[in-house]
Structures are given as C-alpha cells and as structure tokens.
DOVOVO-697864 format. One record per residue (C-alpha): residue in one letter; chain; residue number from 1; x, y, z. Coordinates in steps of 0.2 Angstrom, whole numbers. Each point is the difference from the previous one (the first is absolute). Layout:
N
R residu chaine num c1 c2 c3
R A A NUM X Y Z;
...
***
This chain:
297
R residu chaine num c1 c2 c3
R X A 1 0 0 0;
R X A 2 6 20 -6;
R X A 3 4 10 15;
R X A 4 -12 15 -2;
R X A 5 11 17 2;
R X A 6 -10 16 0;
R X A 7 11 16 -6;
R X A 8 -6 19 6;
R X A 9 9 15 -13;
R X A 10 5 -10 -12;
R X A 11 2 14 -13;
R X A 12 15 10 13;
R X A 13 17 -5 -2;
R X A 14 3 -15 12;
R X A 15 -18 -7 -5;
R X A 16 5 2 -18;
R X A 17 16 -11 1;
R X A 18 -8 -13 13;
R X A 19 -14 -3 -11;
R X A 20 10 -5 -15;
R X A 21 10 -11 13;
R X A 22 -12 -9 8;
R X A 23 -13 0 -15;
R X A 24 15 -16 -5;
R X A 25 1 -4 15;
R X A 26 -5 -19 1;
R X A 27 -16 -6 9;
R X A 28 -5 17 3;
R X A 29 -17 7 -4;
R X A 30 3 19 0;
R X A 31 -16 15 1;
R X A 32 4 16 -1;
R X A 33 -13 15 8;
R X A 34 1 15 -9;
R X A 35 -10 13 -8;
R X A 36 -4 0 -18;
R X A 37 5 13 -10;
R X A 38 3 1 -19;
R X A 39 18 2 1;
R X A 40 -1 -18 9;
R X A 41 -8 -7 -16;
R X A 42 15 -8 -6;
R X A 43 7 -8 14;
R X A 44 -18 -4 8;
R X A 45 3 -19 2;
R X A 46 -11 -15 6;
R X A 47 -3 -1 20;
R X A 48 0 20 0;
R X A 49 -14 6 10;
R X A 50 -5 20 -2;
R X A 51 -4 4 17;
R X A 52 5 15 11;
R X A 53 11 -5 12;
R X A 54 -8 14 12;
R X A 55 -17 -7 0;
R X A 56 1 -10 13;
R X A 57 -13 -8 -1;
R X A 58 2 -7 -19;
R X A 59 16 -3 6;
R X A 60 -5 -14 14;
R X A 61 -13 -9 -11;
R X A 62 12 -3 -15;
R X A 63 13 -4 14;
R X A 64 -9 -13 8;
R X A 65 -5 -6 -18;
R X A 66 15 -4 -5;
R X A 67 8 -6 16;
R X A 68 19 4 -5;
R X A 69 12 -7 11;
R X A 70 14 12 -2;
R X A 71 -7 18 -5;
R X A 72 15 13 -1;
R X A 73 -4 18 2;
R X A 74 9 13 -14;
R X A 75 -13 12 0;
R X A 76 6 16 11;
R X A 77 0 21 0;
R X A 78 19 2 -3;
R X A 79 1 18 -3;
R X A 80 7 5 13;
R X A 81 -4 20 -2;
R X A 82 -17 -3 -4;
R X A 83 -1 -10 14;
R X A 84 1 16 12;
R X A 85 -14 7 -10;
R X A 86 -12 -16 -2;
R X A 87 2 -7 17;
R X A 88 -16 -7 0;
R X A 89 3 -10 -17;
R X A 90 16 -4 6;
R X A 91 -6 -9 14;
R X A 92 -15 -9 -10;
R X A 93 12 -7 -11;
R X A 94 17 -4 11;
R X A 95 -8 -4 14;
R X A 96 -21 -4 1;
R X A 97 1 -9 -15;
R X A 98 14 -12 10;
R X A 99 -10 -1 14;
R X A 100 -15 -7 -11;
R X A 101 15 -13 -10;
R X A 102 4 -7 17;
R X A 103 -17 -3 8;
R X A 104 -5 -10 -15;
R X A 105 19 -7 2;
R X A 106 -4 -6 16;
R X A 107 -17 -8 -5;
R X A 108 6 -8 -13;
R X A 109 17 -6 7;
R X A 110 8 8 -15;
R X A 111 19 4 0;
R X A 112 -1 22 0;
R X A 113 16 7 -10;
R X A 114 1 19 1;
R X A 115 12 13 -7;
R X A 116 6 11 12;
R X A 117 16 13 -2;
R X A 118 16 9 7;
R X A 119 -11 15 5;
R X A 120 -4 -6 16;
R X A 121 14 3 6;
R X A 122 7 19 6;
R X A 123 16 -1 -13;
R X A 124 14 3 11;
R X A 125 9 -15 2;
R X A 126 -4 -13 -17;
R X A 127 0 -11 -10;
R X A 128 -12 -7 17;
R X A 129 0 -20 2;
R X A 130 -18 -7 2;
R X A 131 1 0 23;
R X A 132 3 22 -2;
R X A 133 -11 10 8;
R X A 134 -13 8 -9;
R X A 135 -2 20 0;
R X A 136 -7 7 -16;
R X A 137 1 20 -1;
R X A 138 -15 1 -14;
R X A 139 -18 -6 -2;
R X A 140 3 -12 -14;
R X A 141 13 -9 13;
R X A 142 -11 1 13;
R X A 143 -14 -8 -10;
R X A 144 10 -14 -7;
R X A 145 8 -3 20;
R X A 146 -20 0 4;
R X A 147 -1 -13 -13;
R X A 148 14 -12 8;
R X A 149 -8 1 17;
R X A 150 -16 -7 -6;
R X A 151 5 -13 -8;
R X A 152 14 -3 14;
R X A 153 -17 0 16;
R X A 154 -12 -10 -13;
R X A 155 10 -13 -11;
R X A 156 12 -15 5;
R X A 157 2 -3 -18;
R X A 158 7 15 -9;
R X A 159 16 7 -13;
R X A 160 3 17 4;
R X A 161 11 5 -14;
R X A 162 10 15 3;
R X A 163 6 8 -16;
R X A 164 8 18 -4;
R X A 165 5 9 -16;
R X A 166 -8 -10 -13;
R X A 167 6 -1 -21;
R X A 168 -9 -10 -11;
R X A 169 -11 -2 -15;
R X A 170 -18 2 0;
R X A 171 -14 -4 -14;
R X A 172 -9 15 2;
R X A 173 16 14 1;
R X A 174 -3 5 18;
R X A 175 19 12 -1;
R X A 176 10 1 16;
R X A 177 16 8 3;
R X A 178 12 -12 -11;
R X A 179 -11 4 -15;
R X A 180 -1 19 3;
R X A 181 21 0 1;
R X A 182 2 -9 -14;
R X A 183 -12 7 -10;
R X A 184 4 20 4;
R X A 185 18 -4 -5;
R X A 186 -4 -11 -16;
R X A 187 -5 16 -6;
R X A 188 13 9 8;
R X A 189 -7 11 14;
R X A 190 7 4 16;
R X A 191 -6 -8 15;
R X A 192 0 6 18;
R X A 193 4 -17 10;
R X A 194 1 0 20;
R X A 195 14 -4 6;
R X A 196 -8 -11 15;
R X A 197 -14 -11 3;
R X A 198 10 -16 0;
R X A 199 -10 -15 -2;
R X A 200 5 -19 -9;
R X A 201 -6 -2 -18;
R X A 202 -11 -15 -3;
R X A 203 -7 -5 -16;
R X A 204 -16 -5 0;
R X A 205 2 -17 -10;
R X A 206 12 -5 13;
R X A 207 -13 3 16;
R X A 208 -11 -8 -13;
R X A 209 10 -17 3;
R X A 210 4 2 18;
R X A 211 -19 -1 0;
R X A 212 -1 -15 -9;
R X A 213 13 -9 12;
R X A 214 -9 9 16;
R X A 215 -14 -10 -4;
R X A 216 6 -17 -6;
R X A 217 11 0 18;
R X A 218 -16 5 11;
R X A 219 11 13 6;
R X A 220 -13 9 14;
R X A 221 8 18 7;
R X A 222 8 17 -4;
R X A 223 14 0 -15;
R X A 224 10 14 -7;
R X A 225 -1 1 -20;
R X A 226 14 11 -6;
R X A 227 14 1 -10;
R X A 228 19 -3 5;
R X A 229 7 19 -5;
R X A 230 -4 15 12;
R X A 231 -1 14 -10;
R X A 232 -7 19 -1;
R X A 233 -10 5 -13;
R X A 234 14 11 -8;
R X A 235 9 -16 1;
R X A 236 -15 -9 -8;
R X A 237 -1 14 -15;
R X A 238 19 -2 -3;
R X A 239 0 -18 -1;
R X A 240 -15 2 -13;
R X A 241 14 14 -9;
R X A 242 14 -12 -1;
R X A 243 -12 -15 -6;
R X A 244 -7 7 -15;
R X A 245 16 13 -2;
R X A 246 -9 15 2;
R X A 247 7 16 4;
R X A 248 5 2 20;
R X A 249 -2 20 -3;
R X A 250 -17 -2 -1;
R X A 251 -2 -5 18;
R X A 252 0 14 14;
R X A 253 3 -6 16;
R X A 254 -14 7 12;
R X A 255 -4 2 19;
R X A 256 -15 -7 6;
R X A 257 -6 16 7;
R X A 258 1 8 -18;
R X A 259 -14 -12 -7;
R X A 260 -14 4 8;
R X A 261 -9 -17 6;
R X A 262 -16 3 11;
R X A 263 3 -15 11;
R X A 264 16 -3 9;
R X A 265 10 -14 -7;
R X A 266 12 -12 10;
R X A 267 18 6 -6;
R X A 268 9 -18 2;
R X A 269 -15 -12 1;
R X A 270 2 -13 -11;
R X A 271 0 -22 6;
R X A 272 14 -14 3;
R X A 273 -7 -15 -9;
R X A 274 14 -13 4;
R X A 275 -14 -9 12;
R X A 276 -10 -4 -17;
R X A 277 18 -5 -8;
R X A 278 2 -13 14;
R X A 279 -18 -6 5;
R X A 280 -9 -1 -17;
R X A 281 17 0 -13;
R X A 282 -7 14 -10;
R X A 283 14 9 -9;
R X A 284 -4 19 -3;
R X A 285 11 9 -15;
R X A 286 10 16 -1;
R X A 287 -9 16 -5;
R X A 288 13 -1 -19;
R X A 289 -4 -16 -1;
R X A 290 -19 0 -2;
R X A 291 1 17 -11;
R X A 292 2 -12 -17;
R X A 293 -18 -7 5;
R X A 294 -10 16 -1;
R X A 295 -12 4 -11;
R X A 296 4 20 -1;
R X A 297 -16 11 -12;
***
C-alpha cells in the first residue's frame, strides 16, 4: 500500500523542488492543496486539490478525506517587511493555519513536518545549532517561534525543519535575491549589496532530498537545513559575480542601516546543519556549486 503524503505551498520554492522529488518517489501517493489559478494551468497535475488553505473548515473535511500519513507544511508569510504591516495575515498563515495541521495531526496520527527558519533567533552569535535559544527581534520570527511551540506542546510525532537563505528554482518565477543580483548585473547595473546579514545558502533541491531521507528514516524532532558556507549577502552577490564573470564594479558594498528595511533583521543569523549531515546523511552543496542548476529569466 502507497504512503499517502499531503503537501501545503507547493508552488514556493522548497514546495516546488519537494514535489518534483517525492512526485518519483516510490510507493508514495502525493496531494497537493493549493489554489487554482490560471498561471497553475500547466503544471496543475492529478491529486491537486483547489482549496484555500485558510478555510479551515474545507481544509479539515478534505484532510480527513484523504487521511495522509505524512502532510508537510510549505505554505507560509515570508515577507518579512510586510509582516510588520500584515500581522494579522501573518499569523493566520505562519501560525493558526499550523495549529489547525497539527490537531488534525494528532487525530490522525499523521507524522507533521514544518518549515521553520533562522529568524527565530536574535542574530548575534550564528550559524545557531538546533538546542540555541530562541529570541526573534521581528514579528515574522516571532510568528514562526509561535509555530514551533505548538507543534512542540501538541505533537509527539513531528519534523521541524529549520532552514535559512534559500536559492532555488521555481515553476511559477517567484524572484528572490540570487535572481535580482544576477539579473541587475546581466544587464550591467550597479547594485547596492549589504555588507551583513550572514546566513548559510541552501538550495532548495538539496532540502528537497534531505526531506526525502527525513522521512524514509522516521526521523521525529527539530533539524537544521542549511548549507555548509557562512556568507554575507555582499559575499553571496560576489560569488554570483565571479560565477558567471560579471563585472565586480558593479557591486557597492552597503551598510545595513543605508537600505532601509522596515523590520529589524538578525545581522549573523544563519543555521549549523552538521546534525542533519550525521543523523540523516544528507549532503548540502556549496552556494557556486548549485549556481549551474538555475534556471535564471
């Protein structure tokens, strides 16, 4: 008999690279939960449900249909300036929606895996191992820590998945900060680049297949997903710069205070991932090393 895995955001980043893993993944029967929209046409595939994730409701009734035995949650708010100014969506999404995921969890004696990130944390002292004490200093950090402590008081069987600066491809072209660098120099513009928030690089396609092995060793708990390089984000542009031999000029380096974020960011956040090295053998690449795999528009 197929394992039934349900998968919340497939259409993000990390739910676009662990759909096309565990869509080959054998004796898996995968559904996705997602809006329709017309942009979805071409990718809508078999087992997709259009549903709002917010309706709660809707969302228990197909749940309980279905009876998956794994549902991993991608779905989230993760703009983090917005988050300051759409608290109350924020915390529908990142935190009320998890809350719903793990009481029907619970019922269903499903196995809860859930994306967290480095923003929990205050930024001082990282990369933070997976036992560092939480303190976010912004509401999307404090919304995804509210999300942890749920499922920690309501589930025994859970992945929290802690990830930070994420690179990857995407069906739809959602653009993060790899494809605005590399694009604005393409063409040859100069870029103002901070020359802090220091985080660890993780392709997407490689948390894709930590997943994947997460779930065929039962592993229950909280894991780091992150890459093995520590790097600011000027040192993430220059890296992008010396890949595709654009010209360094073009790059300004910048102080945090001169680019005008609404929400306070941690300056050295970013996760040590050598516990999901050892315990699960999952193997996370260099930033250079992933950059021949993107699909750049």
């Amino acid at each position: 008999m197929k394992i039934k895995i349900l998968l919340l955001g497939r259409f993000g980043r990390v739910g676009d690279a662990l759909f096309k893993t565990l869509s080959i993944m054998p004796g898996v029967d995968l559904f996705v939960f997602s809006s329709y929209s017309l942009s979805k046409k071409h990718i809508w595939g078999n087992n997709f449900i259009d549903i709002n994730i917010l309706d709660f409701v809707a969302l228990k009734k197909e749940i309980l249909r279905i009876e998956p035995r794994i549902i991993i949650n991608c779905a989230a708010f993760t703009n983090v300036d917005e988050a300051e100014r759409k608290k109350s969506e924020c915390w529908n999404l990142n935190v009320t929606l998890v809350e719903k995921l793990a009481q029907l969890s619970s019922s269903l004696e499903a196995h809860l895996i859930h994306f967290s990130s480095d923003y929990i944390f205050n930024g001082n002292s990282g990369p933070y191992y997976e036992d560092a004490k939480p303190n976010p200093i912004n509401y999307y950090g404090k919304s995804k820590l509210a999300s942890e402590n749920i499922i920690l008081s309501k589930l025994n069987d859970f992945s929290i998945i802690r990830t930070n600066f994420l690179y990857g491809n995407s069906d739809l072209y959602n653009p993060t900060f790899v494809n605005s660098v590399y694009n604005n120099l393409k063409q040859g513009k100069q870029i103002n680049v901070v020359n802090s928030l220091y985080s660890c690089p993780v392709f997407t396609k490689d948390i894709s297949i930590g997943v994947k092995e997460l779930i065929l060793q039962q592993f229950s708990g909280i894991v780091n997903f992150a890459g093995p390089e520590y790097l600011s984000r000027f040192e993430i542009a220059l890296k992008i710069c010396d890949f595709f031999k654009f010209d360094k000029n073009n790059i300004k380096e910048a102080n945090i205070s001169d680019i005008g974020f609404e929400a306070k960011r941690p300056i050295k956040a970013g996760l040590n991932s050598e516990y999901a090295q050892k315990k699960l053998g999952i193997i996370f690449n260099n930033f250079s090393d992933c950059l021949n795999e993107m699909n750049f528009k």
